[in-house]
C-alpha positions in Angstrom: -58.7 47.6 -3.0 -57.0 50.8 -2.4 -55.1 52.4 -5.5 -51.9 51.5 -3.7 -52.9 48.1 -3.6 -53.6 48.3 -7.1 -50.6 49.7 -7.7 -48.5 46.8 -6.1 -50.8 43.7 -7.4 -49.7 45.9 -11.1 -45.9 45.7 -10.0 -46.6 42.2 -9.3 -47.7 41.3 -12.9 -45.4 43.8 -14.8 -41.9 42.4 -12.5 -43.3 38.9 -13.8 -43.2 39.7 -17.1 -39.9 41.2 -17.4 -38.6 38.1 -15.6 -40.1 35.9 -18.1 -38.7 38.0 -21.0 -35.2 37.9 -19.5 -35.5 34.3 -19.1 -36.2 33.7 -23.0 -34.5 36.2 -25.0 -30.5 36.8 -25.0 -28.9 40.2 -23.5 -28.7 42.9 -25.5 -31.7 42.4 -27.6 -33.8 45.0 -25.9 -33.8 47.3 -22.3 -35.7 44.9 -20.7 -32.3 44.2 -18.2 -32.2 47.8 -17.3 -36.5 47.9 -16.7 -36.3 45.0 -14.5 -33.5 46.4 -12.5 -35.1 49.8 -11.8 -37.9 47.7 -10.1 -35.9 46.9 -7.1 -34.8 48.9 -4.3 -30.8 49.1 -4.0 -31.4 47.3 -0.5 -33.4 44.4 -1.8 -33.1 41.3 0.3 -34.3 38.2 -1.2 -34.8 34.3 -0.1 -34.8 32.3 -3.0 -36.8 28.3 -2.6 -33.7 26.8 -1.4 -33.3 29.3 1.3 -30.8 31.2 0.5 -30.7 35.2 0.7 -29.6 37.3 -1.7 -28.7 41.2 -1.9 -29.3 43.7 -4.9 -26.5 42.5 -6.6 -26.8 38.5 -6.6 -30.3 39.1 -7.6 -28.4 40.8 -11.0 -25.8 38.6 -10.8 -28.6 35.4 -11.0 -30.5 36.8 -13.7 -27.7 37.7 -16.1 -26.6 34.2 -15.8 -30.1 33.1 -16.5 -31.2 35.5 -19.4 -31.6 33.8 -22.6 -31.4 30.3 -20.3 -35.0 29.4 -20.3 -36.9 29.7 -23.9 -40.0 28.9 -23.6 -40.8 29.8 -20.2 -43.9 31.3 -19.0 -44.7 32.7 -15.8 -48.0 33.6 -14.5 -49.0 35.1 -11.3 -52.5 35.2 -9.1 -54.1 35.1 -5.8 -52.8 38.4 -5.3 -53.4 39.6 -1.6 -52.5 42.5 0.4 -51.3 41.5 3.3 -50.7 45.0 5.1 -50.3 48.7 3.9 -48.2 51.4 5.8 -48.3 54.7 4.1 -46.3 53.9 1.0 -45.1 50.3 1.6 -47.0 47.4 0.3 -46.8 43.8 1.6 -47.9 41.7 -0.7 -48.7 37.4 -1.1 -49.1 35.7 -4.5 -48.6 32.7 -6.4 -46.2 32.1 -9.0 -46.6 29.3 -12.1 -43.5 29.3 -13.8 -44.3 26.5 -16.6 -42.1 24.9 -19.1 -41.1 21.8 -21.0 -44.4 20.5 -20.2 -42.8 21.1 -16.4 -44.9 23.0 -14.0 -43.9 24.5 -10.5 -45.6 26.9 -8.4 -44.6 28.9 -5.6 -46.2 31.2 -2.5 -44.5 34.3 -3.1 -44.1 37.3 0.0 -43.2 41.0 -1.3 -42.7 44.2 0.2 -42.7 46.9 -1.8 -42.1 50.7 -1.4 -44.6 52.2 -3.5 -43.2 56.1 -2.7 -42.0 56.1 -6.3 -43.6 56.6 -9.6 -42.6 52.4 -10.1 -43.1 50.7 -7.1 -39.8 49.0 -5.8 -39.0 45.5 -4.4 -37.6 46.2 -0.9 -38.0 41.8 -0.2 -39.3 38.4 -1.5 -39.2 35.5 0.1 -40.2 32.2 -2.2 -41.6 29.5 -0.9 -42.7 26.2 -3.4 -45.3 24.5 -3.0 -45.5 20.3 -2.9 
């Protein structure tokens, strides 16, 4: 695995936790908000499960209406695979387990990733679940 790839799978994991620590804690406690932010791109293009697609800002917009929403959640990642490399840009595959309430559901997740920055950034995701 190159370091790049490394470097991705990393941004994989690290975006993951954030995510989960928004999800359980209320705003303001920490910077967490602001950390997770500065892992996306400003053009970030997202489609969510249900297929719709989201831009920088209703990816902010979701997850300040979600902090603090989901206590107790826990959100692993795996079956990291690099799925191409051109010079600094990263596309990624991985699954996603978000568990709670005794509730699991897992999803086949697609990045890209421009890794030409000290903190790789999330140019795209597209989530898919899985039955």
């Amino acid at each position: 695995m190159t370091a790049l790839a490394q470097e991705a799978r990393h941004s994989v994991v690290v975006l993951h936790q954030l995510i989960e620590r928004i999800f359980n804690q209320p705003s303001g406690e920490d910077d967490s908000f602001h950390l997770l932010l500065s892992h996306f791109h400003p053009d970030f293009r997202m489609v969510t499960p249900q297929g719709k697609l989201l831009d920088f800002n209703q990816t902010e917009d979701l997850f300040r209406q979600l902090q603090g929403k989901r206590e107790g959640m826990r959100i692993a990642t795996s079956e990291h695979a690099v799925i191409s490399q051109q010079k600094n840009e990263i596309t990624i595959q991985y699954r996603e387990l978000q568990m709670m309430n005794g509730q699991d559901q897992t999803r086949i997740s697609l990045a890209i990733l421009d890794c030409s920055t000290s903190i790789p950034r999330w140019r795209y995701l597209h989530e898919t679940l899985v039955a």
